[in-house]
C-alpha positions in Angstrom: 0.0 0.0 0.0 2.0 3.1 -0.9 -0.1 5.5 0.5 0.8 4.3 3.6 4.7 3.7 3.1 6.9 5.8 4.6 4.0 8.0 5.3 3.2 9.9 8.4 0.2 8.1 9.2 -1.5 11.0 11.6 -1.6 13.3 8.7 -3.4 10.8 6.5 -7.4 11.7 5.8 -7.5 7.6 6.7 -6.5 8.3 10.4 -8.0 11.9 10.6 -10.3 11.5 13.5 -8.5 8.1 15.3 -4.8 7.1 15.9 -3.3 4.9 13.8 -2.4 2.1 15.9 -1.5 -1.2 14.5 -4.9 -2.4 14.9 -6.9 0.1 12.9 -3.6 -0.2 10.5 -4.5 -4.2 10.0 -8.2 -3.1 9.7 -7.8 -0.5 7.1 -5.4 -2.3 5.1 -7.7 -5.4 4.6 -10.6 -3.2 4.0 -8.5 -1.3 1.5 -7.4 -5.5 0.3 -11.0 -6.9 0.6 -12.6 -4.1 -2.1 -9.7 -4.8 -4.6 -10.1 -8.1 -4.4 -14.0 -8.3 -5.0 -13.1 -6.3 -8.5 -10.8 -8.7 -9.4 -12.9 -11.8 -8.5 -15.8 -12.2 -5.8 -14.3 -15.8 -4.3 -11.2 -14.3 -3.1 -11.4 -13.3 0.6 -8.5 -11.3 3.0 -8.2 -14.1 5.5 -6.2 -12.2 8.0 -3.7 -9.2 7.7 -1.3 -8.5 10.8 0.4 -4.9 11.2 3.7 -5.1 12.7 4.9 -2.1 15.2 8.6 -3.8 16.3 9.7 -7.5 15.4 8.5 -8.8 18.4 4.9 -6.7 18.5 2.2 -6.8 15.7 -2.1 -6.6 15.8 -3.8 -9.1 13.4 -7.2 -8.4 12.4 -9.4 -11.0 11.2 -12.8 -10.2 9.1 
């Protein structure tokens, strides 16, 4: 997702009105997955997507 990399993600319109903690990061990016996906072909599901803060700290958010 480049409009998240090396991004300041509090000045992003996404996190606008929340902080953008890895759990709304993992929630946003397989929203952002899931509608690509359904143009592409409506069997094809985001199963899980995991947002890493530190290589020993991450939030996975499953639909």
């Amino acid at each position: 997702m480049t409009e998240l990399d090396h991004k300041y993600l509090n000045e992003l319109e996404a996190f606008e009105s929340m902080q953008p903690s890895s759990e709304r990061i993992a929630i946003y990016i397989a929203q952002k997955l899931e509608k690509r996906l359904k143009e592409l072909n409506e069997s094809i599901r985001v199963s899980r997507v995991s947002a890493w803060e530190s290589a020993d700290s991450c939030a996975t958010y499953i639909p």
